[in-house]
Structures are given as C-alpha cells and as structure tokens.
C-alpha positions as CSV (number, residue, x, y, z in Angstrom):
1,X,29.4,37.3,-17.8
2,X,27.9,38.5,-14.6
3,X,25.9,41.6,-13.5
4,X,28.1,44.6,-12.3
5,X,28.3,45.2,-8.1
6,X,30.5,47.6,-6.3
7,X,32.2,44.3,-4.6
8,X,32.6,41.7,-7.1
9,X,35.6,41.4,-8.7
10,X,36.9,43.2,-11.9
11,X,35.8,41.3,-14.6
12,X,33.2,41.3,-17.7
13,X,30.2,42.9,-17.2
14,X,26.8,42.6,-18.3
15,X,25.5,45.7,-19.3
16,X,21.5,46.7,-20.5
17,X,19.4,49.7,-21.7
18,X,21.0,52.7,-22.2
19,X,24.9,52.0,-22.1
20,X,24.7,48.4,-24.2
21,X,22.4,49.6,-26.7
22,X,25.0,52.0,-27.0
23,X,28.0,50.3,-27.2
24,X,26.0,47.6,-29.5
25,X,25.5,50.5,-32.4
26,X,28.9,51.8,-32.1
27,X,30.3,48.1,-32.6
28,X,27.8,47.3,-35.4
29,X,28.7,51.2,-36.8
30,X,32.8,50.0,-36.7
31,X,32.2,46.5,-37.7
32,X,30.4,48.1,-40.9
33,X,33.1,50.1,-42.0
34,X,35.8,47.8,-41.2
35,X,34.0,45.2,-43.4
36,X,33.7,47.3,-46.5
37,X,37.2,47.9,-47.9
38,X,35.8,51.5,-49.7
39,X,35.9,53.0,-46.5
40,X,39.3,52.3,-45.1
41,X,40.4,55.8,-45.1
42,X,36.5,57.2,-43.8
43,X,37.0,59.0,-40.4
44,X,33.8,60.4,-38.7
45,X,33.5,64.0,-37.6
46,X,32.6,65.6,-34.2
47,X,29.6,66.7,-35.8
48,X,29.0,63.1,-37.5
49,X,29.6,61.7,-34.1
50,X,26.9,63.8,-32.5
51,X,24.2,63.7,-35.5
52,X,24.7,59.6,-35.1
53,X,24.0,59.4,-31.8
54,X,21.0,62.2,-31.8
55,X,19.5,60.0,-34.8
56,X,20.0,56.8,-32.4
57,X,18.1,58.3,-29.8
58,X,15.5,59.2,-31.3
59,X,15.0,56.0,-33.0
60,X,15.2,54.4,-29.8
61,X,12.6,56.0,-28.4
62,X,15.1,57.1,-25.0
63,X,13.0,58.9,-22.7
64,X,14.0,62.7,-22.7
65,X,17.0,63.2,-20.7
66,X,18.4,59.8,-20.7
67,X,21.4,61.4,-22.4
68,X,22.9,65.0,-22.1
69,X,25.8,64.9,-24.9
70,X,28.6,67.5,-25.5
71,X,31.1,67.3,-28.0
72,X,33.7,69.9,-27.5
73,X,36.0,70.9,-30.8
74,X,39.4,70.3,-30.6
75,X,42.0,72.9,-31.8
C-alpha cells in the first residue's frame, strides 16, 4: 500500500483521518451484522444512516465542519 498522488499509478491507497476512520466503522458496522445470523434480513434506513454517522462524529471528536452530510429520500 502506498500513499495516494495525482501521478502514481491506479492502485491501493493508504488512506488516514477523516475518510479511513470512516470507511473503518462502516466495515466494522457490516462485518457486525454479517457475523450475527439474527440480522440477515436488517437493512438500515436513510435516517439510520445519517443518525450513525452524526453519533460517529461526535464520538470522534471531528472538528466542526469536517463533514457536511445530506441524505436525500428516495421516492
């Protein structure tokens, strides 16, 4: 794994802060329900979705505005 630049190849990237804590959660969130076979049929919500990562935030400690985040409703 290497650090992202504009003119490296395409590859794997290592990713920090923000974005990988991120995308860390969200893995350990799916890896959780996938593990526990009660919650096979368990879908999140838009407003789920949004309430998770608000909580994340926070617990994080992000400074304000590190994140603007709009969820729009489908139809």
């Amino acid at each position: 794994m290497r650090e992202y630049h504009p003119s490296s190849p395409v590859g794997i990237c290592v990713l920090g802060g923000f974005v990988g804590d991120l995308l860390l959660s969200l893995n350990a969130l799916n890896d959780s329900i996938q593990a526990n076979p009660n919650l096979n049929e368990f879908k999140l919500t838009s407003d789920q979705i949004e309430r998770f990562i608000e909580d994340w935030i926070k617990s994080s400690e992000f400074p304000d505005g590190t994140c603007v985040v709009k969820i729009t409703k489908a139809t």
